[in-house]
DONUBA-350255 format. One record per atom (N, C-alpha, C): y, x, z; atom name; residue in one letter. Coordinates in steps of 0.02 Angstrom, whole numbers, plus 50000, padded with zeros to 5 digits. Layout:
     v     u     w atom type
     Y     X     Z   CA    A
...
***
This chain:
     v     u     w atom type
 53773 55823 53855    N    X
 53845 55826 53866   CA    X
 53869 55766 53908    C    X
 53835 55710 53895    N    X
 53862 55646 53920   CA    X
 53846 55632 53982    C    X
 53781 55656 54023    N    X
 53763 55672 54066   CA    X
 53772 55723 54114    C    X
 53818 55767 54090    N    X
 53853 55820 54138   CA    X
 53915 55789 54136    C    X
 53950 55762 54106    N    X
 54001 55728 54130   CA    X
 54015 55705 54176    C    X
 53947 55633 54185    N    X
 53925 55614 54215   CA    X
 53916 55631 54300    C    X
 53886 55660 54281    N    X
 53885 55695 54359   CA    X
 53937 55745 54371    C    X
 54006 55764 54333    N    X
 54065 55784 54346   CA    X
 54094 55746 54386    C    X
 54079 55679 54346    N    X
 54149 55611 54378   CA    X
 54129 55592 54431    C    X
 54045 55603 54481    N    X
 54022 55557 54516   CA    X
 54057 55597 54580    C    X
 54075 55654 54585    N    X
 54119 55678 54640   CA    X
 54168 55673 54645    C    X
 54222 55646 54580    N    X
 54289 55643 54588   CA    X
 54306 55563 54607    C    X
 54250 55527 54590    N    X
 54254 55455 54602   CA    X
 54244 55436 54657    C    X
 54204 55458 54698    N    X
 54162 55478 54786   CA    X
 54228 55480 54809    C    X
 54251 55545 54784    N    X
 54314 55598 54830   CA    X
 54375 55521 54832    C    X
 54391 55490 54752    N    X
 54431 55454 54748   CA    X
 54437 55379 54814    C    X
 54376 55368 54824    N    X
 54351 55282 54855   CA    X
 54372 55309 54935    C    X
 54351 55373 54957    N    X
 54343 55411 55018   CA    X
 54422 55429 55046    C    X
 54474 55439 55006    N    X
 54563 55438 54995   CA    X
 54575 55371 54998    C    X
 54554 55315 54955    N    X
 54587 55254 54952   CA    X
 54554 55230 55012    C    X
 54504 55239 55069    N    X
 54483 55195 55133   CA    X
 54542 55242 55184    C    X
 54525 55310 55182    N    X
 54542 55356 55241   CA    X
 54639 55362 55237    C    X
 54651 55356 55195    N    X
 54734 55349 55169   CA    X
 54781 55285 55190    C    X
 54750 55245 55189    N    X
 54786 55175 55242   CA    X
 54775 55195 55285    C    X
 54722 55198 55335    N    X
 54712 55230 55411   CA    X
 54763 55268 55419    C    X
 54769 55342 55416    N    X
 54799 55377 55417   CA    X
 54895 55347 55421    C    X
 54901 55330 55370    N    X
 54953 55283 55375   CA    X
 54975 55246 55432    C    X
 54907 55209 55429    N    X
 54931 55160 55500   CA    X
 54939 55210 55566    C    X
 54884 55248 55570    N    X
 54892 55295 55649   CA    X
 54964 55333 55642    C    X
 54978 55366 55576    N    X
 55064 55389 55597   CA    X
 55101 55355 55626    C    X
 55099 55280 55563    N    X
 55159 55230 55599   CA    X
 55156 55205 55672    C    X
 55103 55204 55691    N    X
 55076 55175 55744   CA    X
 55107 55236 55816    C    X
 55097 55321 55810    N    X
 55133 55349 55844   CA    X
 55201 55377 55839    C    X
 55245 55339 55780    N    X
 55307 55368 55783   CA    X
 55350 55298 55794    C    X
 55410 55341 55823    N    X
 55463 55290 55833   CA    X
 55493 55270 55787    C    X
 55517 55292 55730    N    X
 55531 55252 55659   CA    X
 55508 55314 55616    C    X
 55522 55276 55541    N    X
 55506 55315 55502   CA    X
 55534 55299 55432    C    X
 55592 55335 55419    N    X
 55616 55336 55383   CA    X
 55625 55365 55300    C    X
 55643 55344 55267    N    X
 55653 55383 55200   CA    X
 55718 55437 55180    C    X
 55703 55494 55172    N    X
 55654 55520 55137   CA    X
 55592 55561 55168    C    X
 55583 55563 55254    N    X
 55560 55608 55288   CA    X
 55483 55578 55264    C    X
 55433 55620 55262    N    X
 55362 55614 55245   CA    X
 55337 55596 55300    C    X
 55344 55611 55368    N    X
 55302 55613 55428   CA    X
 55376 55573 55466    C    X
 55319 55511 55525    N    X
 55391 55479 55566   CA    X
 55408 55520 55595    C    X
 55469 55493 55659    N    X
 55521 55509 55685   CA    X
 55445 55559 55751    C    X
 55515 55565 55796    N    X
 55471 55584 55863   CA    X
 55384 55554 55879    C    X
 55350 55589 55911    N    X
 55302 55546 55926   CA    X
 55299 55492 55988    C    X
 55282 55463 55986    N    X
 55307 55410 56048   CA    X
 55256 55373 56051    C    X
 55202 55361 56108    N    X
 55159 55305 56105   CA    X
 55200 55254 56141    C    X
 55259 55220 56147    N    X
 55268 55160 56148   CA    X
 55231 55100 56124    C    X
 55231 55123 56062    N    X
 55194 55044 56030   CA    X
 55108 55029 56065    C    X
 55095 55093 56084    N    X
 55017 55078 56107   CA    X
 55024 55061 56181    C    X
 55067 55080 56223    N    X
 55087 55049 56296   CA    X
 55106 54991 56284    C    X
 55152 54959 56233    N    X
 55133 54910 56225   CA    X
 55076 54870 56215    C    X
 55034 54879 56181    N    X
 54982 54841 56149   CA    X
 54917 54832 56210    C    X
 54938 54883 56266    N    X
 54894 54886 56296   CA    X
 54917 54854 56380    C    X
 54978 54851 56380    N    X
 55012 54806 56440   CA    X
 54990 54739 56437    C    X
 54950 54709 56468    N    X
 54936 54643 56506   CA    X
 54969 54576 56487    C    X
 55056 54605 56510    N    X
 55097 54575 56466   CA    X
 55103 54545 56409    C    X
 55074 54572 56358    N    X
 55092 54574 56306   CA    X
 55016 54525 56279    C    X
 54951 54523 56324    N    X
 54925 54463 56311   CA    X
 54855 54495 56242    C    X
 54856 54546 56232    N    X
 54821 54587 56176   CA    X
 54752 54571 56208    C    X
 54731 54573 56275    N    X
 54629 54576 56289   CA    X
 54629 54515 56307    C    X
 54658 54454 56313    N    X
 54639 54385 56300   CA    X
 54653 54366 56210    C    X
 54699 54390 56181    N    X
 54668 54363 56111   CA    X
 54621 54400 56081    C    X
 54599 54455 56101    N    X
 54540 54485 56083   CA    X
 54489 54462 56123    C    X
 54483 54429 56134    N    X
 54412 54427 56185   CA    X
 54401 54339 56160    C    X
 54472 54290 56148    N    X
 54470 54238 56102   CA    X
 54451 54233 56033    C    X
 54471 54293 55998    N    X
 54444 54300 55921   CA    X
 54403 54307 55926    C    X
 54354 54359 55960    N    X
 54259 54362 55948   CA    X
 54232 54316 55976    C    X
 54264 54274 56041    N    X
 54227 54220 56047   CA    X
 54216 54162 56002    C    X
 54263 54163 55959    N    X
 54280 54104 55884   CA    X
 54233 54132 55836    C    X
 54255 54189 55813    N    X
 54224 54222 55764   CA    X
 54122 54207 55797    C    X
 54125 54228 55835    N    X
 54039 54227 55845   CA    X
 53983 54197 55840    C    X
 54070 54101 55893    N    X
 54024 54052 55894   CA    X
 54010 54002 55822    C    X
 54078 53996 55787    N    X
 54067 54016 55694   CA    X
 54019 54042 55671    C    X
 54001 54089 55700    N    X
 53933 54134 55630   CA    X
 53866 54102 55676    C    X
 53866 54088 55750    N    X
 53808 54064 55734   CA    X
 53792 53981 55727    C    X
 53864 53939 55729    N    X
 53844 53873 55694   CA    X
 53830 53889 55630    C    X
 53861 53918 55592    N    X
 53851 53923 55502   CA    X
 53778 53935 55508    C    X
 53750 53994 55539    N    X
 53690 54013 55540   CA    X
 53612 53927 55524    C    X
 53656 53902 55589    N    X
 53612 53848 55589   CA    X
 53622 53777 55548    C    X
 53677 53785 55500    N    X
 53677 53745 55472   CA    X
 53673 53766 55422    C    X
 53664 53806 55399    N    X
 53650 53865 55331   CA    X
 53580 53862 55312    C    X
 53573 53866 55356    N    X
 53466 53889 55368   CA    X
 53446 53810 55328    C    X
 53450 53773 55325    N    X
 53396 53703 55301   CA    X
 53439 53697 55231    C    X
 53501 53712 55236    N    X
 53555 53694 55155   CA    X
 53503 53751 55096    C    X
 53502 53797 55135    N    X
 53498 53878 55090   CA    X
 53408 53863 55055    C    X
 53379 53839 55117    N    X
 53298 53833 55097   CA    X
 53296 53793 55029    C    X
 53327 53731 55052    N    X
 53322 53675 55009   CA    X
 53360 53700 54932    C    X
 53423 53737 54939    N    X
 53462 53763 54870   CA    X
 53414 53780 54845    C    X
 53351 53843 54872    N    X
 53323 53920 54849   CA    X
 53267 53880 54823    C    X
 53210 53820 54834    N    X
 53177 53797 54843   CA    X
 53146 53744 54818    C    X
 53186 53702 54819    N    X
 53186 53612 54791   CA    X
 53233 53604 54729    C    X
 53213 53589 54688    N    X
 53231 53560 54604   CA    X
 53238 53507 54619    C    X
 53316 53468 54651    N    X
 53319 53378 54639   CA    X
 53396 53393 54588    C    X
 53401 53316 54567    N    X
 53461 53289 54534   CA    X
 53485 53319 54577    C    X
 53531 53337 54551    N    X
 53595 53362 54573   CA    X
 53618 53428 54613    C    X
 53559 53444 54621    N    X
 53549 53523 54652   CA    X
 53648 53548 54652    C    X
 53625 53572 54596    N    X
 53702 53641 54550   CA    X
 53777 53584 54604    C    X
 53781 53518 54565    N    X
 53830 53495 54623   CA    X
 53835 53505 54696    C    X
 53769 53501 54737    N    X
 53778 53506 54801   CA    X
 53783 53577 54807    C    X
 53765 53617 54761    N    X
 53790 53714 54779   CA    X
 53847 53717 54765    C    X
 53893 53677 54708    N    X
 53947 53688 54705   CA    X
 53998 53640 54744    C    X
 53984 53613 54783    N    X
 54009 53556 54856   CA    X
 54020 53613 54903    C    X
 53934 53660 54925    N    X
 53962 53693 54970   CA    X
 53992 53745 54984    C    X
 53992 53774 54889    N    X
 54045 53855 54902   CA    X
 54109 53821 54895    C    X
 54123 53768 54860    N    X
 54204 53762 54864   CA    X
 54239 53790 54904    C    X
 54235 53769 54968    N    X
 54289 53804 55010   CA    X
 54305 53878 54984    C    X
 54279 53911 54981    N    X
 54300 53972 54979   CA    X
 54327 53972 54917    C    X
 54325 53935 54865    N    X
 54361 53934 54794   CA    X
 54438 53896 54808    C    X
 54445 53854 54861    N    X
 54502 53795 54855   CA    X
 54537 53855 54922    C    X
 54631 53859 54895    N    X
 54665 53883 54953   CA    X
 54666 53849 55004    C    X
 54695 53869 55073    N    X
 54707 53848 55113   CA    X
 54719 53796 55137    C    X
 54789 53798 55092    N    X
 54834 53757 55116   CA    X
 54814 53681 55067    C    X
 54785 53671 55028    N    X
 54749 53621 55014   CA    X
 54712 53576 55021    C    X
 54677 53592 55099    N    X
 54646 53543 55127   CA    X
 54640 53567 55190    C    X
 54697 53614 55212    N    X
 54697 53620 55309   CA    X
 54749 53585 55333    C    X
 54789 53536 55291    N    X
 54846 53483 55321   CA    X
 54805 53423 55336    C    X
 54732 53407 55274    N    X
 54704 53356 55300   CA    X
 54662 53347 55341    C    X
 54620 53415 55354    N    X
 54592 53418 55421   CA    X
 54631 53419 55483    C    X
 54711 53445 55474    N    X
 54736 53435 55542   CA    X
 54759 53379 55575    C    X
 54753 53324 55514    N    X
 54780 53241 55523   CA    X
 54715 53223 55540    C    X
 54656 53251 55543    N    X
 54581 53209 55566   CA    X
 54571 53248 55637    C    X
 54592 53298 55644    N    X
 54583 53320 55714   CA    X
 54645 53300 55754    C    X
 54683 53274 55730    N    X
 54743 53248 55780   CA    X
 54702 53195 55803    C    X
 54676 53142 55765    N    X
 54639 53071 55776   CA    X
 54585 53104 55831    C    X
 54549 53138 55799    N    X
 54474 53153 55859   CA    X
 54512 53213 55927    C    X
 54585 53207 55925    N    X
 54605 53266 55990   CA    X
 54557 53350 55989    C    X
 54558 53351 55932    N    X
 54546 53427 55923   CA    X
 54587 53480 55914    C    X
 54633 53454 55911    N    X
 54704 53499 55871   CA    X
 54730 53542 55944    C    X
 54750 53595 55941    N    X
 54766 53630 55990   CA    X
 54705 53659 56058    C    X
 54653 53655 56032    N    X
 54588 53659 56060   CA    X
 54564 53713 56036    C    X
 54521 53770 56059    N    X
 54467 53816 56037   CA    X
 54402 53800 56000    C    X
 54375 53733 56020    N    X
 54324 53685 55971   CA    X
 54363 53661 55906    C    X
 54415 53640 55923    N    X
 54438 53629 55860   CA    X
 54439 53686 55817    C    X
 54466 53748 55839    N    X
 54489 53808 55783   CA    X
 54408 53816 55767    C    X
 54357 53837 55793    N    X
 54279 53852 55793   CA    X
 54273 53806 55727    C    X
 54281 53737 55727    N    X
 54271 53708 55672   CA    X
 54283 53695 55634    C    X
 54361 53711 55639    N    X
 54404 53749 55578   CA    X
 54389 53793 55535    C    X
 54351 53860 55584    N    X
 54326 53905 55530   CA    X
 54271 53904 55509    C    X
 54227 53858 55525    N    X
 54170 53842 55493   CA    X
 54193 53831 55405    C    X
 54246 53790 55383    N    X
 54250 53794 55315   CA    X
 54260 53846 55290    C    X
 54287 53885 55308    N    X
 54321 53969 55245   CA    X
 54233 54005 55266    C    X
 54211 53988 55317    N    X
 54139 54043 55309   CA    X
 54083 54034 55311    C    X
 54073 53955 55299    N    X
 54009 53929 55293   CA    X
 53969 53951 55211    C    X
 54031 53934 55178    N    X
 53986 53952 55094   CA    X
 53966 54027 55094    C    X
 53999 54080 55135    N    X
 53958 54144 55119   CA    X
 53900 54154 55177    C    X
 53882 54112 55229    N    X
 53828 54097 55234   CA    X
 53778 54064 55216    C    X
 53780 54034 55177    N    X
 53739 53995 55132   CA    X
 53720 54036 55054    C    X
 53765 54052 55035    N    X
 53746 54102 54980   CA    X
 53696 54155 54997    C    X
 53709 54186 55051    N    X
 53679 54245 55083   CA    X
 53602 54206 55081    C    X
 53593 54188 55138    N    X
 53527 54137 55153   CA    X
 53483 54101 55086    C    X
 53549 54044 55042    N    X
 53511 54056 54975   CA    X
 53469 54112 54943    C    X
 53506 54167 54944    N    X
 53467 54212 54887   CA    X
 53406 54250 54943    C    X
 53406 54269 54983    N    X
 53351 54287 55032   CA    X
 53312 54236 55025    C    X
 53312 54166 55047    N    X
 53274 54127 55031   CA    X
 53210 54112 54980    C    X
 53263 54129 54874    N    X
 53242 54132 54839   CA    X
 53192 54200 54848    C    X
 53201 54232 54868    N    X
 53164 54332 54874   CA    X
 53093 54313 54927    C    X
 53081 54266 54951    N    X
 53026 54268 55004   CA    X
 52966 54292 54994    C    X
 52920 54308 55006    N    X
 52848 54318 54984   CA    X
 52817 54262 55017    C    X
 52817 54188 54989    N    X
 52781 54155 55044   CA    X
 52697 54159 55048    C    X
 52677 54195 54998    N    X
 52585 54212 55004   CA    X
 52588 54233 55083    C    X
 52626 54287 55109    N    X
 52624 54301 55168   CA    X
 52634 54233 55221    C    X
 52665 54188 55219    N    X
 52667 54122 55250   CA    X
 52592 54095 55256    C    X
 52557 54097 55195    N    X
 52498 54081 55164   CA    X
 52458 54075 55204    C    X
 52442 54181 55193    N    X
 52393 54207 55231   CA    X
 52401 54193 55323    C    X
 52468 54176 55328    N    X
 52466 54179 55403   CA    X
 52444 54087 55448    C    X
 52452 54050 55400    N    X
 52415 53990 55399   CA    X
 52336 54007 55407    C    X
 52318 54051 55367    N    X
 52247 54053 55344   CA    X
 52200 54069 55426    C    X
 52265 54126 55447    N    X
 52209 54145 55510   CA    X
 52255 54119 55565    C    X
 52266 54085 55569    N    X
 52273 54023 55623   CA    X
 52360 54022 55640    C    X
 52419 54047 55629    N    X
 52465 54057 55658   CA    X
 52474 53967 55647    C    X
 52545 53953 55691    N    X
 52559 53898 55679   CA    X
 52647 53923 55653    C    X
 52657 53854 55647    N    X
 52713 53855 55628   CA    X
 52793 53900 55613    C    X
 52807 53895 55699    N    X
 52847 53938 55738   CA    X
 52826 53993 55742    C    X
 52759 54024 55750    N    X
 52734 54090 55735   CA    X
 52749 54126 55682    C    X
 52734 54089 55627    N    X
 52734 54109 55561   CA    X
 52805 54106 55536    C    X
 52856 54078 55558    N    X
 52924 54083 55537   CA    X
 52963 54148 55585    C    X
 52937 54163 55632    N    X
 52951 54187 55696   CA    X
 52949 54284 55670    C    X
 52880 54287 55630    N    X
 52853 54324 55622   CA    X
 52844 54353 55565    C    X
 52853 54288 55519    N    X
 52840 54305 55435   CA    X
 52923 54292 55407    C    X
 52934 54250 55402    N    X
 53010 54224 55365   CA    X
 53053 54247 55381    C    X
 53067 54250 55470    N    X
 53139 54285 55492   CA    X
 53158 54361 55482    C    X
 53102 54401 55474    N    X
 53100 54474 55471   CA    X
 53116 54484 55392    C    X
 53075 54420 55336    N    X
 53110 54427 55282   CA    X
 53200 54400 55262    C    X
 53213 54334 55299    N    X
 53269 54326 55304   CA    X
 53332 54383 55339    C    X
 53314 54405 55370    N    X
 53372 54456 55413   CA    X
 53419 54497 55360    C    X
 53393 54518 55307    N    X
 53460 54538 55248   CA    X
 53505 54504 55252    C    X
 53494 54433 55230    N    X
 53530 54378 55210   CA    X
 53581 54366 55268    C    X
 53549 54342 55333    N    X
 53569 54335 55386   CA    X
 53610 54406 55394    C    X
 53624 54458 55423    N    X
 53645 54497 55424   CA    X
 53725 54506 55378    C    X
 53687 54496 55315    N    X
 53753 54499 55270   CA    X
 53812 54457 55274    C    X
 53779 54354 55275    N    X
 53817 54315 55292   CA    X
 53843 54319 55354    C    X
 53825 54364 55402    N    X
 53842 54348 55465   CA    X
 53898 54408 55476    C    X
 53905 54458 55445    N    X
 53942 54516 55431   CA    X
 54029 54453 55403    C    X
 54004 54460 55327    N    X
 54065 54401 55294   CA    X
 54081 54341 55334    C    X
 54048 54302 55394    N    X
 54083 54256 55425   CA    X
 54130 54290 55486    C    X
 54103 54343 55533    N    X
 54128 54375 55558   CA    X
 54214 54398 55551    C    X
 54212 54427 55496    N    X
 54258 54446 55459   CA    X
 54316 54408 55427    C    X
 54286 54354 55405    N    X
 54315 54315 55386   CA    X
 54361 54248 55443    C    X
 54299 54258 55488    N    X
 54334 54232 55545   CA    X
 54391 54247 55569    C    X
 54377 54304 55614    N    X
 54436 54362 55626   CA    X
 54501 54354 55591    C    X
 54498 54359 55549    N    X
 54546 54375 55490   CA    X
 54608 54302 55485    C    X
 54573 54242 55498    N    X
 54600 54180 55493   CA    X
 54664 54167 55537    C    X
 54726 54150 55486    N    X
 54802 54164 55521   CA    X
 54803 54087 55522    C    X
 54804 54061 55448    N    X
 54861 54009 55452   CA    X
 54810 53942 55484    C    X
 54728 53952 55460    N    X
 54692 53899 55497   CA    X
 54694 53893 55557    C    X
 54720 53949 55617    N    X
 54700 53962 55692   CA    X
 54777 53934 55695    C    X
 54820 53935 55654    N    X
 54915 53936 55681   CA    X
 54903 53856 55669    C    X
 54882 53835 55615    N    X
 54906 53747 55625   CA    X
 54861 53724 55663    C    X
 54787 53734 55665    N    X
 54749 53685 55704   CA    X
 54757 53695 55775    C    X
 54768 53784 55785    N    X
 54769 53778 55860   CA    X
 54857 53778 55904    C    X
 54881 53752 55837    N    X
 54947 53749 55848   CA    X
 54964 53808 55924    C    X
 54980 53858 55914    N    X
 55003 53897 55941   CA    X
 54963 53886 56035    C    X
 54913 53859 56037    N    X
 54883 53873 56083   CA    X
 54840 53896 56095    C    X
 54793 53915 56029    N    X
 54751 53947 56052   CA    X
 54764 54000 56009    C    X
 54768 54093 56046    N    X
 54803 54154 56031   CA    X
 54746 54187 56015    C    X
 54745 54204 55956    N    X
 54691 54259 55918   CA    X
 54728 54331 55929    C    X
 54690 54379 55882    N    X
 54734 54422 55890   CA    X
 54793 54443 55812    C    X
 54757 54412 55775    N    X
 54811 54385 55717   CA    X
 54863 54355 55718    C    X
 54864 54326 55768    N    X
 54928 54276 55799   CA    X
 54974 54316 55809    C    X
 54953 54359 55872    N    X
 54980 54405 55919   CA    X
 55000 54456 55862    C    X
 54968 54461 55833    N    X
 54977 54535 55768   CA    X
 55023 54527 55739    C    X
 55032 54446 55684    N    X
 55084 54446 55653   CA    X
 55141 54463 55640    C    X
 55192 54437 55693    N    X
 55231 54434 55688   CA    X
 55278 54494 55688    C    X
 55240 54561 55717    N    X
 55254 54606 55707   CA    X
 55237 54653 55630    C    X
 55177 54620 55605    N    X
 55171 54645 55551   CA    X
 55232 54626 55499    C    X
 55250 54552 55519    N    X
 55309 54534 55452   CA    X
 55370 54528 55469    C    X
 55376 54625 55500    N    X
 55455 54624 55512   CA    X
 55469 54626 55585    C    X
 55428 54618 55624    N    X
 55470 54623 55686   CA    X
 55472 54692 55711    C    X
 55392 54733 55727    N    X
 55403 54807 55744   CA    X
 55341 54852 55708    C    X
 55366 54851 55642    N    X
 55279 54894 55611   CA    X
 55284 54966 55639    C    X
 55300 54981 55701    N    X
 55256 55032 55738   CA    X
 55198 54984 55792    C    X
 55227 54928 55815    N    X
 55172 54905 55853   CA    X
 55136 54842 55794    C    X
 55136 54843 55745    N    X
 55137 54807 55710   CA    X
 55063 54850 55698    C    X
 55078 54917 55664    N    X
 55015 54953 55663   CA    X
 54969 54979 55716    C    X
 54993 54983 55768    N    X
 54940 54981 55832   CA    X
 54905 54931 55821    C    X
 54920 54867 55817    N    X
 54883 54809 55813   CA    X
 54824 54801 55757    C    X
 54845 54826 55692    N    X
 54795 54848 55637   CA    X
 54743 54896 55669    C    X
 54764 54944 55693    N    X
 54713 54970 55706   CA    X
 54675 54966 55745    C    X
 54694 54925 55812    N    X
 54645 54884 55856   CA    X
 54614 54825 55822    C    X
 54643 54779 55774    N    X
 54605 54744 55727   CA    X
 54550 54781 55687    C    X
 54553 54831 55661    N    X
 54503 54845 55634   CA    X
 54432 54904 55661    C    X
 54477 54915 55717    N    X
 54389 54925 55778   CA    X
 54378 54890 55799    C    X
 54418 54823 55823    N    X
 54368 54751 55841   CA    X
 54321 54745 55784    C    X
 54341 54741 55737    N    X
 54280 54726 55670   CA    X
 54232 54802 55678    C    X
 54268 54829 55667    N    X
 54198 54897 55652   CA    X
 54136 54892 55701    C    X
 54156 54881 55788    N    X
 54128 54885 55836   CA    X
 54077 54806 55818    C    X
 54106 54768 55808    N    X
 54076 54692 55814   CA    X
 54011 54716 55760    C    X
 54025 54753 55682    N    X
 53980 54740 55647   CA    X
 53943 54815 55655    C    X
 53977 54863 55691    N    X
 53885 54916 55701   CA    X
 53844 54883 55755    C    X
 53878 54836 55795    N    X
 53818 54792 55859   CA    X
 53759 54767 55824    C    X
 53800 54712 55773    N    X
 53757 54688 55710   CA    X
 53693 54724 55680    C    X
 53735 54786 55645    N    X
 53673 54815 55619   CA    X
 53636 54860 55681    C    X
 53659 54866 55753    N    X
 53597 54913 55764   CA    X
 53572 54854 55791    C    X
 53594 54793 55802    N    X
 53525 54775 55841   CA    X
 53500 54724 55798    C    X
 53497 54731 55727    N    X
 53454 54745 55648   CA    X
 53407 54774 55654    C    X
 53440 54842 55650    N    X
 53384 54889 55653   CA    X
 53334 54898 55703    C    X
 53349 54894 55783    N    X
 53305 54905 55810   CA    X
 53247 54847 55823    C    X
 53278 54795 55814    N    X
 53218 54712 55764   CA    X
 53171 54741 55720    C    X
 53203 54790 55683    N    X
 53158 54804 55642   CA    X
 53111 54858 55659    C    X
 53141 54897 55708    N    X
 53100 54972 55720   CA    X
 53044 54952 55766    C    X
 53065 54886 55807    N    X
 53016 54848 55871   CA    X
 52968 54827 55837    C    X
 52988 54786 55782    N    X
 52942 54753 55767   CA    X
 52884 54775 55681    C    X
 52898 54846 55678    N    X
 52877 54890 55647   CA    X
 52889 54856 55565    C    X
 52936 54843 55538    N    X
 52935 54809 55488   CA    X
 52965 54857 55418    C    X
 52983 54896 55448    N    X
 52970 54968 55385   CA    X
 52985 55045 55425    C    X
***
């Protein structure tokens, strides 16, 4: 009995998750082609792509802050990458004093808000002339997305098979071979995943990109805002929804050229 239930609920729960993703969309693409939309009418006003002639006029500055956000977002995931890689070994790896503190040093960020310690980084980048810079914002977001690269990398880390390291010592590889060949093909989950959540997390960053790059350097969150809070949520939602095929597009690149790493290099 409990088991046909069971598999009663596993379609209505599917059906349920599949409404709550596809039901905001939907949302947004109405608002996005009507000229208002009012209550009590179910469906907006006229259809009108205004808001998308907007979004897509020159003017309006939309394919330079897109083409600025993935350049932030990218060059972010692959500093984290490389400063992730020796933190994560050593977490997964090495038993010293104090281990648990230095893991809990480097997820903080993502536990402490914002606004708690991005006034004092913006008084240390005023001193080093970073403030209003693209290096500066890059290293801005290194804090909100370094700890979920490091987590990621941690636990891959801990998962290694290093007998395979072993054996590849045994018949002569060297070093770089054997990490090249043995470790990175096991690391790529990890990598992949953290590099998905910095991505994302990058992207996503309003108020770190608004104070450090003090309104000079234009994401597309920037550009998005202000329409989202109140100025025109018909172009307000054009902008969502070009925000969220910048992400979709950025992370199937990710995974296919995952997968085809993996299909080249015959690894399942």
């Amino acid at each position: 009995m409990v088991s046909r239930l069971f598999k009663l609920l596993i379609p209505v729960f599917l059906t349920g998750m599949v409404l709550l993703n596809i039901i905001p969309l939907l949302l947004l693409i109405f608002l996005s082609l009507g000229s208002s939309w009012m209550w009590p009418h179910l469906f907006p006003g006229p259809i009108s792509l205004s808001s998308w002639k907007y979004v897509i006029n020159p003017a309006a500055g939309s394919l330079p802050a897109l083409k600025t956000s993935l350049q932030i977002a990218l060059t972010a995931t692959l500093i984290n990458l490389i400063l992730a890689m020796p933190a994560a070994k050593s977490l997964a790896h090495y038993h010293f004093k104090g281990r648990k503190a230095c893991e809990l040093i480097l997820l903080l960020p993502a536990l402490i808000p914002p606004w708690a310690v991005i006034t004092g980084i913006h008084k240390t980048f005023i001193y080093l002339n970073l403030t209003d810079t693209m290096s500066g914002v890059i290293l801005a977001h290194l804090l909100p997305t370094l700890p979920y690269m490091v987590r990621a990398l941690t636990i891959s880390f801990a998962s290694i098979d290093y007998s395979l390291e072993e054996q590849a010592y045994l018949l002569g590889g060297n070093k770089s071979q054997t990490f090249f060949y043995i470790t990175l093909p096991q690391l790529l989950p990890g990598i992949a995943a953290g590099s998905i959540l910095s991505v994302l997390i990058s992207l996503s960053e309003y108020l770190t990109t608004l104070i450090i790059g003090g309104g000079q350097v234009l994401t597309l969150t920037l550009v998005m805002f202000p329409f989202v809070n109140g100025g025109n949520p018909s172009i307000g939602a054009a902008y969502s929804l070009l925000f969220a095929l910048m992400a979709l597009i950025t992370l199937f690149s990710l995974d296919t050229f995952i997968n085809r790493y993996y299909s080249e290099n015959k690894l399942y």
